[in-house]
PyMOL Python script that loads the backbone (N, CA, C, O; Angstrom):
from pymol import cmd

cmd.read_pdbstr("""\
ATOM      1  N   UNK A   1      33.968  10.418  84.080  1.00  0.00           N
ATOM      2  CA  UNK A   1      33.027  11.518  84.140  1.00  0.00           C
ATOM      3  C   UNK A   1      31.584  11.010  84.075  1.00  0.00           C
ATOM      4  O   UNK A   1      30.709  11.749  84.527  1.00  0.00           O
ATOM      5  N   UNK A   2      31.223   9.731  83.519  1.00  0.00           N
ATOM      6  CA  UNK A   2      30.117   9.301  83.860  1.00  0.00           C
ATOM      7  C   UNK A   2      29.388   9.391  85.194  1.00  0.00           C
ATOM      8  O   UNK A   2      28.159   9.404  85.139  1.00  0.00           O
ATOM      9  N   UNK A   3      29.867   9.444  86.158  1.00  0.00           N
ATOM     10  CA  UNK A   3      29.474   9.571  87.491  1.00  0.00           C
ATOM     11  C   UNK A   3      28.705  10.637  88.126  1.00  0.00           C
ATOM     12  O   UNK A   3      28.141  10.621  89.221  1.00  0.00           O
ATOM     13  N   UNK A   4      28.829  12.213  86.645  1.00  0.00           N
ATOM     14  CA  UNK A   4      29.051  13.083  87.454  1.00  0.00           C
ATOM     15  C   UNK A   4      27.689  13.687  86.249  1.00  0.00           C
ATOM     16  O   UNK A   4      27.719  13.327  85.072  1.00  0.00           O
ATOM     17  N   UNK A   5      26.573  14.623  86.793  1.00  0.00           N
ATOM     18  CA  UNK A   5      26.054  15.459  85.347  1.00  0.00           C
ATOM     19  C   UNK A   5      26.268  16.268  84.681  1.00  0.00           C
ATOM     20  O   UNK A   5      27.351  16.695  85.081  1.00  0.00           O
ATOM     21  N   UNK A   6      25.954  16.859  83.831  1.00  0.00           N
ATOM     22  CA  UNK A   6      25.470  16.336  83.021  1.00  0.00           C
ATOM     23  C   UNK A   6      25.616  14.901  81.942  1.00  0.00           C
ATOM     24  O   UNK A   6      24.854  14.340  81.155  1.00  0.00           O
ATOM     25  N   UNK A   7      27.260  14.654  82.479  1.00  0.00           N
ATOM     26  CA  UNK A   7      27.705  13.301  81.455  1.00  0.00           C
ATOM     27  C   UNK A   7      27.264  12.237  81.601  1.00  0.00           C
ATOM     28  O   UNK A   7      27.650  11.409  80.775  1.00  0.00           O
ATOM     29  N   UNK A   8      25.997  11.615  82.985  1.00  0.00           N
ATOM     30  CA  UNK A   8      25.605  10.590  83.420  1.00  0.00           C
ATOM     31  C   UNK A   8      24.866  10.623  82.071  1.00  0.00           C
ATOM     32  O   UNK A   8      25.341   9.832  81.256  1.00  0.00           O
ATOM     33  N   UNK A   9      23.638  11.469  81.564  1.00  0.00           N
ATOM     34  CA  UNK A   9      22.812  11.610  80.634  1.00  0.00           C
ATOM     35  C   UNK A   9      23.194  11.409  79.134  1.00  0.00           C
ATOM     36  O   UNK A   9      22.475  10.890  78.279  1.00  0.00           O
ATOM     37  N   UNK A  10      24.811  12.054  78.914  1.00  0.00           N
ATOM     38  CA  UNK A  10      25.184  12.252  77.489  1.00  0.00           C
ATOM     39  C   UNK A  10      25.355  10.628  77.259  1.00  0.00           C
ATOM     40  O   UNK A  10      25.030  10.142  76.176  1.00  0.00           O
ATOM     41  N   UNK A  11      25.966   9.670  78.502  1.00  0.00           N
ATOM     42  CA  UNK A  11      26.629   8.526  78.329  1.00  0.00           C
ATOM     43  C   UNK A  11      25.804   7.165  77.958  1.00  0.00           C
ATOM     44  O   UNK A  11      26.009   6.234  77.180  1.00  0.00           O
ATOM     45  N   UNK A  12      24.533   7.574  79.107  1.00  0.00           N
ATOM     46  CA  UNK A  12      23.294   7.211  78.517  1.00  0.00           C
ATOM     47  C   UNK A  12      22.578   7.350  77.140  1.00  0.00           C
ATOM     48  O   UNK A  12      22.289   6.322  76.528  1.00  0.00           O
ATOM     49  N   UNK A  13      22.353   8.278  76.750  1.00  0.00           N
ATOM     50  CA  UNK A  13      22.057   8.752  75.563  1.00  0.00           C
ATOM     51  C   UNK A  13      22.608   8.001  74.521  1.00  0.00           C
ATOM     52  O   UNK A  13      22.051   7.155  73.822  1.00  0.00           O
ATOM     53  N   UNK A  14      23.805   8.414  74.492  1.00  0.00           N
ATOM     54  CA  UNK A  14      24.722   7.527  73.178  1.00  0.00           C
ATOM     55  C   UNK A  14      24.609   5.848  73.379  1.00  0.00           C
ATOM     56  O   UNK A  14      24.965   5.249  72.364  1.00  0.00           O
ATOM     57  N   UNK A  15      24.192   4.997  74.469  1.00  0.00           N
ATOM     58  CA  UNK A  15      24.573   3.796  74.039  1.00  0.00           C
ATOM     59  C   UNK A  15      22.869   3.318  74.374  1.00  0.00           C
ATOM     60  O   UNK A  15      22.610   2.272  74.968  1.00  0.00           O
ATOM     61  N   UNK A  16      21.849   4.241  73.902  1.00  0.00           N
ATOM     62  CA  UNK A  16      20.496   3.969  73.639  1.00  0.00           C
ATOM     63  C   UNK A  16      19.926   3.608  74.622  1.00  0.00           C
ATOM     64  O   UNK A  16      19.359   2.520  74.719  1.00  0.00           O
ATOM     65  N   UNK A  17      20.007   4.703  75.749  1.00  0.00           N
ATOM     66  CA  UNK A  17      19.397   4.836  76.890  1.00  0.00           C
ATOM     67  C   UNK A  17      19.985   3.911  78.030  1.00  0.00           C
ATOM     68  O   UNK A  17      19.321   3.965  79.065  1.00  0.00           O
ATOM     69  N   UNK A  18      21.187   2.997  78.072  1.00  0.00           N
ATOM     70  CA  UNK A  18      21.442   2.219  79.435  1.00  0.00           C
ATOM     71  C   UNK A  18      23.253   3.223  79.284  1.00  0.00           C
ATOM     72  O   UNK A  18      23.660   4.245  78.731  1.00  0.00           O
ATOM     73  N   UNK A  19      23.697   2.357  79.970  1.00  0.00           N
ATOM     74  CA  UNK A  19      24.912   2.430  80.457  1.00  0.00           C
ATOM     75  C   UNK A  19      25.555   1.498  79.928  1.00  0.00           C
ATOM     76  O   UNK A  19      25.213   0.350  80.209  1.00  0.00           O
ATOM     77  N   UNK A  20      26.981   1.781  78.753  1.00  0.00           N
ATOM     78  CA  UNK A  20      27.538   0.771  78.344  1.00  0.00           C
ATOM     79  C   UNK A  20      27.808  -0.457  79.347  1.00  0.00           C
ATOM     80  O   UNK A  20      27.681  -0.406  80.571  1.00  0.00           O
ATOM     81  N   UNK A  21      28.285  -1.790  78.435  1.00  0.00           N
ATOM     82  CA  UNK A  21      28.476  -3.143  79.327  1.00  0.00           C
ATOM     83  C   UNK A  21      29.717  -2.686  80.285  1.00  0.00           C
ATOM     84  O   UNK A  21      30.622  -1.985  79.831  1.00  0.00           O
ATOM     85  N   UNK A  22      29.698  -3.100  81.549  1.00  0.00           N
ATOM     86  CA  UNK A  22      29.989  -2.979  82.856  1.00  0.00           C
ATOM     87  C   UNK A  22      31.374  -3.061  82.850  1.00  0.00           C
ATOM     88  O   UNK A  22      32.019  -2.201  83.450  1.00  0.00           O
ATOM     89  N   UNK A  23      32.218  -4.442  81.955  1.00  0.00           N
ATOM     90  CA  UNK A  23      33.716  -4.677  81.773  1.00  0.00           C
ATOM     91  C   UNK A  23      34.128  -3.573  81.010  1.00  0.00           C
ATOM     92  O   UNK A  23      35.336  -3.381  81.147  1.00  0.00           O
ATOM     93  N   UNK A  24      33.495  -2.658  80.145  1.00  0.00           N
ATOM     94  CA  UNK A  24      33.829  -1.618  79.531  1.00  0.00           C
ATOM     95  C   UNK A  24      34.460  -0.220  80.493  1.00  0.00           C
ATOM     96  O   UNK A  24      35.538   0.372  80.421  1.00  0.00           O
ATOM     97  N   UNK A  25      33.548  -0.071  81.173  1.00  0.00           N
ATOM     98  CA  UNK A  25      33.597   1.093  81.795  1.00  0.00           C
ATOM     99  C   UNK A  25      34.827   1.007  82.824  1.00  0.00           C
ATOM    100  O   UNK A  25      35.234  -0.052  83.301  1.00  0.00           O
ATOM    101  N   UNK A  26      35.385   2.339  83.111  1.00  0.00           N
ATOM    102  CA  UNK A  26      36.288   2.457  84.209  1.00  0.00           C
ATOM    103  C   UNK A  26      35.781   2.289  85.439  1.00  0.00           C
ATOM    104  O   UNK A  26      34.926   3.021  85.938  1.00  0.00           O
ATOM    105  N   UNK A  27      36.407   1.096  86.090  1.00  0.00           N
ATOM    106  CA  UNK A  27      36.215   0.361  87.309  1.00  0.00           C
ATOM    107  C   UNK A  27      37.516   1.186  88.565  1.00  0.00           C
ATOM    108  O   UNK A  27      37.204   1.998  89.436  1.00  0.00           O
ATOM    109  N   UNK A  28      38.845   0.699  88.308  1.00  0.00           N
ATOM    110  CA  UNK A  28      39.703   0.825  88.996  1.00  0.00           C
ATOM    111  C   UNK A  28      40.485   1.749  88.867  1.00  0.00           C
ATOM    112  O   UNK A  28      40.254   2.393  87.843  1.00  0.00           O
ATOM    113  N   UNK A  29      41.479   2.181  89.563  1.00  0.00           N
ATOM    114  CA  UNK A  29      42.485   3.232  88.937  1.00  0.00           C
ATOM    115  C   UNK A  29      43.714   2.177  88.789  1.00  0.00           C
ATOM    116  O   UNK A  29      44.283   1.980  87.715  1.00  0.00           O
ATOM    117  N   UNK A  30      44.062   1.496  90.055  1.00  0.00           N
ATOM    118  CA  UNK A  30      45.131   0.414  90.157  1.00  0.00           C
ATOM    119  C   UNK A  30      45.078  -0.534  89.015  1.00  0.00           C
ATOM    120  O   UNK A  30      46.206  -0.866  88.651  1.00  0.00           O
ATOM    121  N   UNK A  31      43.962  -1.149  88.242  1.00  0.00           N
ATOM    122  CA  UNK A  31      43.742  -1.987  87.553  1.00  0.00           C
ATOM    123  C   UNK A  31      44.487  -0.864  85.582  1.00  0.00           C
ATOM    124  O   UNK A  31      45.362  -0.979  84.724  1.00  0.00           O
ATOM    125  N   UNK A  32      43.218   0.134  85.982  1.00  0.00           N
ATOM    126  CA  UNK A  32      43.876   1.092  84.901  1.00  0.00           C
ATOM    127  C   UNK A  32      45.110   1.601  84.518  1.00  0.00           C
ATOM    128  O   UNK A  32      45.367   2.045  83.398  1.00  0.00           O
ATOM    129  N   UNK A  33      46.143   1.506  85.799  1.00  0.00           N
ATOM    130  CA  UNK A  33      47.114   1.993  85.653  1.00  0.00           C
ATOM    131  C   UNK A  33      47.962   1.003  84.727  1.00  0.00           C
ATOM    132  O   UNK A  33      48.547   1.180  83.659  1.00  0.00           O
ATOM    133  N   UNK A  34      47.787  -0.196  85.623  1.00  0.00           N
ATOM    134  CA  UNK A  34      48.784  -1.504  85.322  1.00  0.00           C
ATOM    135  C   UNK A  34      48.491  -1.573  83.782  1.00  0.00           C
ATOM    136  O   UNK A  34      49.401  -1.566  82.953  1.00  0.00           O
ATOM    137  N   UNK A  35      47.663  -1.615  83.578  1.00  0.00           N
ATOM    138  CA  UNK A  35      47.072  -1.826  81.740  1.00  0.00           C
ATOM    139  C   UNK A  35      47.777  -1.074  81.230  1.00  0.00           C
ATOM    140  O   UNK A  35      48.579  -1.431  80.367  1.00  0.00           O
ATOM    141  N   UNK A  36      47.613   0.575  81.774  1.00  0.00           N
ATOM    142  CA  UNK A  36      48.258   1.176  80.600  1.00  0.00           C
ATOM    143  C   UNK A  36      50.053   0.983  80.843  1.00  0.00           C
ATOM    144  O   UNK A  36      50.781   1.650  80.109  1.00  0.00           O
ATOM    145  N   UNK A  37      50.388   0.495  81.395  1.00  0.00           N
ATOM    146  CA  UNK A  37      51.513   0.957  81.858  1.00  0.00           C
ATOM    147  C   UNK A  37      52.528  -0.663  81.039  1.00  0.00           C
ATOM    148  O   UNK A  37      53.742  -0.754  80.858  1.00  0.00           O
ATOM    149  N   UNK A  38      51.676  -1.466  80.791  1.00  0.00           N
ATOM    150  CA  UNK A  38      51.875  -2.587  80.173  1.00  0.00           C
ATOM    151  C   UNK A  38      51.642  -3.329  79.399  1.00  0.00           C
ATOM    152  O   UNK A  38      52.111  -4.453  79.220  1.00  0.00           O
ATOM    153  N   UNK A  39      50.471  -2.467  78.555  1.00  0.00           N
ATOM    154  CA  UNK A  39      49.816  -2.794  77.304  1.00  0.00           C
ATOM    155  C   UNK A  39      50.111  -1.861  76.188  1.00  0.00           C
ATOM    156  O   UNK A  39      49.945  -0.651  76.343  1.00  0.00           O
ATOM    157  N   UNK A  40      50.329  -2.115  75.622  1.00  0.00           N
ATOM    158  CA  UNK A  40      51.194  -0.908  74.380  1.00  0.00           C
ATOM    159  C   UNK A  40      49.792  -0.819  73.665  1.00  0.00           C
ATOM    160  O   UNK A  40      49.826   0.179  72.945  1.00  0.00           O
ATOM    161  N   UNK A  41      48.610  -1.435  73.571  1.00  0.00           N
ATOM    162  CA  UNK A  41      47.931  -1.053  72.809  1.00  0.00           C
ATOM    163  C   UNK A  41      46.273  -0.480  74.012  1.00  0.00           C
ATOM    164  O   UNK A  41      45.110  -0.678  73.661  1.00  0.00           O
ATOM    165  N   UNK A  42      46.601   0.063  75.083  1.00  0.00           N
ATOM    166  CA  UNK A  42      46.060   0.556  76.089  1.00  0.00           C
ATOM    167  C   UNK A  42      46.849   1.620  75.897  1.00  0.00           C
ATOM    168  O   UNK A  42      48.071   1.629  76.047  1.00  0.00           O
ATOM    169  N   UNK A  43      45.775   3.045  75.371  1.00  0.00           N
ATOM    170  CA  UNK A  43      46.662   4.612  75.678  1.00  0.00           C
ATOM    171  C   UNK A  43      45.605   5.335  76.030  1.00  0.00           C
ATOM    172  O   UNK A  43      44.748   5.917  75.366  1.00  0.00           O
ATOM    173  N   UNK A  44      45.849   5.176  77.549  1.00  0.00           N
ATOM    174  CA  UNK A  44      45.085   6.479  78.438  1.00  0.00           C
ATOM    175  C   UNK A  44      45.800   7.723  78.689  1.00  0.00           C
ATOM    176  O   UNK A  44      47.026   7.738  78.584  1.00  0.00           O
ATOM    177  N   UNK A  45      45.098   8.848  79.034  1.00  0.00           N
ATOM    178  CA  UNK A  45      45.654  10.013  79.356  1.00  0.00           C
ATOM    179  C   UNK A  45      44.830  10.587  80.814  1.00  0.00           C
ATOM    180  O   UNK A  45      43.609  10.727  80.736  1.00  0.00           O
ATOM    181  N   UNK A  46      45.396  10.845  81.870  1.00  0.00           N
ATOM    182  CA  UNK A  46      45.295  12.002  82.645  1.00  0.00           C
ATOM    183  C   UNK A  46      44.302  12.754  82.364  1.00  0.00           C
ATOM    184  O   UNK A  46      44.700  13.626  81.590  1.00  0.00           O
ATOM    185  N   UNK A  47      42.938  12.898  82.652  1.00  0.00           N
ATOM    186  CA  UNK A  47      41.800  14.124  82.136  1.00  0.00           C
ATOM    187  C   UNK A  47      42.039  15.238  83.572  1.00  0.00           C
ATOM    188  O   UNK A  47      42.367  14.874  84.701  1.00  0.00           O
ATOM    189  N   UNK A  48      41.870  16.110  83.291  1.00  0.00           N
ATOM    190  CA  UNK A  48      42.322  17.230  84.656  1.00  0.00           C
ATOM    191  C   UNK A  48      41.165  17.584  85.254  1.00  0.00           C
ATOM    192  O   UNK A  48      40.711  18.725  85.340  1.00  0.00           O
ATOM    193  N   UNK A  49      40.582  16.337  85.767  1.00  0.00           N
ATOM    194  CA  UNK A  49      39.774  16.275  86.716  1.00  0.00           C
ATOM    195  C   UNK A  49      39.904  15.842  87.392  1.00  0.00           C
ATOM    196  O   UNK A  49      39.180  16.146  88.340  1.00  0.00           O
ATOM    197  N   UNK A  50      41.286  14.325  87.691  1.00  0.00           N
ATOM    198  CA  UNK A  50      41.991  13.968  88.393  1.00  0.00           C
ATOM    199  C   UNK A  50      42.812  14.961  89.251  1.00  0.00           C
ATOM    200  O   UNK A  50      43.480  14.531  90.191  1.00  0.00           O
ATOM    201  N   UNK A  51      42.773  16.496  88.899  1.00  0.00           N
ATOM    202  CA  UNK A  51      43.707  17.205  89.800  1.00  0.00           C
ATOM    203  C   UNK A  51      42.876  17.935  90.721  1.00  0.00           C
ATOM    204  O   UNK A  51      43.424  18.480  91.679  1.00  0.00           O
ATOM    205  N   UNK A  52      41.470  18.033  90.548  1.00  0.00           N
ATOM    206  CA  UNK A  52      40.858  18.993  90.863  1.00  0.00           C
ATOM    207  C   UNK A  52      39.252  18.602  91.450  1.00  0.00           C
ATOM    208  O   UNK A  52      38.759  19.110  92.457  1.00  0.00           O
ATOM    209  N   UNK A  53      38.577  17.582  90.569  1.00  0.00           N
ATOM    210  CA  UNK A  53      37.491  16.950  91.220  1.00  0.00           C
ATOM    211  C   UNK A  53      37.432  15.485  91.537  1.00  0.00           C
ATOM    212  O   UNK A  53      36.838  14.759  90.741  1.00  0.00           O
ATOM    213  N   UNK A  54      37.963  14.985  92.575  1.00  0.00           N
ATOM    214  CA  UNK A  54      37.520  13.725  92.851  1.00  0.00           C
ATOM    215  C   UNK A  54      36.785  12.904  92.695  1.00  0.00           C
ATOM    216  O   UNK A  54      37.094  11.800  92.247  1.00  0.00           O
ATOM    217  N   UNK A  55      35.393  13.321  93.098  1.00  0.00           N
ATOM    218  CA  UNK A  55      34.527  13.233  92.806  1.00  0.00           C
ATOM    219  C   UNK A  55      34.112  11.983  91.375  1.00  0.00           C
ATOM    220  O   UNK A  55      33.502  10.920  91.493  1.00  0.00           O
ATOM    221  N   UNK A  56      34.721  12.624  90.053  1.00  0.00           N
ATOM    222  CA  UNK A  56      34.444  12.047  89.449  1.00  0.00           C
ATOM    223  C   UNK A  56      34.797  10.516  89.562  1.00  0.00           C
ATOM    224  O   UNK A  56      34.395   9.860  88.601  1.00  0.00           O
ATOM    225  N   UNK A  57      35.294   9.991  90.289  1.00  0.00           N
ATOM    226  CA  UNK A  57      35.844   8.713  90.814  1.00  0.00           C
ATOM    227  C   UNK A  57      34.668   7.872  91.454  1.00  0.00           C
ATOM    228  O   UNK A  57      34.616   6.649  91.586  1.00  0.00           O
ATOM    229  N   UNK A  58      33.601   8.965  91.871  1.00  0.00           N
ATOM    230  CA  UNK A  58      32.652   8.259  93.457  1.00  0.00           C
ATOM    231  C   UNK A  58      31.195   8.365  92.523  1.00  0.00           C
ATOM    232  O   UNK A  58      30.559   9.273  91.990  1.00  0.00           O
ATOM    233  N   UNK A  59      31.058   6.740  92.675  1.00  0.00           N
ATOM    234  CA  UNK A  59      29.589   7.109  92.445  1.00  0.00           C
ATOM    235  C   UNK A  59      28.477   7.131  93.207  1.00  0.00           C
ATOM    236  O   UNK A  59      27.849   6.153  93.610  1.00  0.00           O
ATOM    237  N   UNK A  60      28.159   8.732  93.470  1.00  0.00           N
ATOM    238  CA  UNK A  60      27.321   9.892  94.908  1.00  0.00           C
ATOM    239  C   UNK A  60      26.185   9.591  94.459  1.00  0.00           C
ATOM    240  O   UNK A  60      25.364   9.888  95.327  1.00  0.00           O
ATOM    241  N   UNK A  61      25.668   9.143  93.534  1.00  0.00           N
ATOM    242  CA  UNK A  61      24.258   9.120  92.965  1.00  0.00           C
ATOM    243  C   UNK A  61      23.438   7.402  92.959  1.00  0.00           C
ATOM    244  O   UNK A  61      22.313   7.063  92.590  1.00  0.00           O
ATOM    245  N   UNK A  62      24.499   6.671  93.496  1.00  0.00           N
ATOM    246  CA  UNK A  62      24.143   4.960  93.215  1.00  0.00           C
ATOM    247  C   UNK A  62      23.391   4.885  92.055  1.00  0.00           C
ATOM    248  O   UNK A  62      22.190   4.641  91.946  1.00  0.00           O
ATOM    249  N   UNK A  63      24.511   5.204  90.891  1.00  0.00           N
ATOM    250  CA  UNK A  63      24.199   4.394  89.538  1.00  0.00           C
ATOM    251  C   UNK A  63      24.255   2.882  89.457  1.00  0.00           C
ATOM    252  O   UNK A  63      25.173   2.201  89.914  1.00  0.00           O
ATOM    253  N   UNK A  64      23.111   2.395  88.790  1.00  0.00           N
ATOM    254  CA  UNK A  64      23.489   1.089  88.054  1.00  0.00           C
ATOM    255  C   UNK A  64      24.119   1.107  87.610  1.00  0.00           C
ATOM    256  O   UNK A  64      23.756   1.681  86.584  1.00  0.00           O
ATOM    257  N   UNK A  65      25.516   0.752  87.488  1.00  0.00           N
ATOM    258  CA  UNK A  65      26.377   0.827  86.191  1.00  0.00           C
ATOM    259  C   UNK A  65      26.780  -0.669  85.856  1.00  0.00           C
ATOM    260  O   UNK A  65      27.503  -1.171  84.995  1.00  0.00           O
ATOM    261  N   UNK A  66      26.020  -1.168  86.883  1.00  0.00           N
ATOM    262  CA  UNK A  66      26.151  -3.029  86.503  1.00  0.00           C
ATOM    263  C   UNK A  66      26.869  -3.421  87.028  1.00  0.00           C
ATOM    264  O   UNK A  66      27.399  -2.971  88.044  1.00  0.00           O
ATOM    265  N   UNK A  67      27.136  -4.640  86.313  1.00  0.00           N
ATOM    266  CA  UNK A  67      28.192  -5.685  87.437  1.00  0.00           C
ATOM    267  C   UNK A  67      29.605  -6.565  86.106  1.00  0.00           C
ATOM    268  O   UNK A  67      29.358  -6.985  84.976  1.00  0.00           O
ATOM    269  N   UNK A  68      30.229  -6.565  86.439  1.00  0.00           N
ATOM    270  CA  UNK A  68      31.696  -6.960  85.535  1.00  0.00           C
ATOM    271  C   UNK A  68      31.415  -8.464  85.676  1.00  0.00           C
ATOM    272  O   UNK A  68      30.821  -8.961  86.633  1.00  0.00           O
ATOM    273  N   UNK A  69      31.767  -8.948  84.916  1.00  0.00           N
ATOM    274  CA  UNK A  69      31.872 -10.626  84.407  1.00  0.00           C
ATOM    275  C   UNK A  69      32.674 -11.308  85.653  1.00  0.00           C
ATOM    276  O   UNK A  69      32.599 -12.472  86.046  1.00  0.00           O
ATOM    277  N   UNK A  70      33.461 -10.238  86.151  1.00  0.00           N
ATOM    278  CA  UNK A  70      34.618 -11.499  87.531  1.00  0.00           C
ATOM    279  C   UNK A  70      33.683 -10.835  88.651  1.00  0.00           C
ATOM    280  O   UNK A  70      34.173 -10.967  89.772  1.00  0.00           O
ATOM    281  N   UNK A  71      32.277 -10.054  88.624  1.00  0.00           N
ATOM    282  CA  UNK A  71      31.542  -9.998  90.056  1.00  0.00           C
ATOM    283  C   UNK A  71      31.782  -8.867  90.232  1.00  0.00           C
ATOM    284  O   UNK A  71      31.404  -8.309  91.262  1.00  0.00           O
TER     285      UNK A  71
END
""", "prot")
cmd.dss("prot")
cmd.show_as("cartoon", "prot")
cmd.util.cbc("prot")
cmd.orient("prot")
């Protein structure tokens, strides 16, 4: 939901005006899946915005959201 507003601002806000570090944030879905699906101490859930806004997936606004340690 970072992607999307008002939560670009709330997400900002809380980690003192940037965008948490880059390996933090949700990158992939394929990458996310495998984790949870094989890490017992990885527990994601389904937010039901996956059924309904896409969107939150695309970032429409070209955020910085940085760059991950593997590029």
């Amino acid at each position: 939901m970072i992607r999307i507003a008002p939560f670009t601002d709330y997400c900002k806000n809380l980690q003192g005006g940037k965008f948490d570090i880059a390996d933090r944030l949700f990158a992939s879905l394929i990458t996310a899946w495998k984790s949870a699906s094989s890490e017992v101490s990885d527990v994601r859930e389904m937010i039901p915005e996956f059924f309904y806004l896409p969107e939150f997936l695309l970032n429409l606004e070209n955020l910085n959201l940085g760059e991950t340690q593997s590029g």
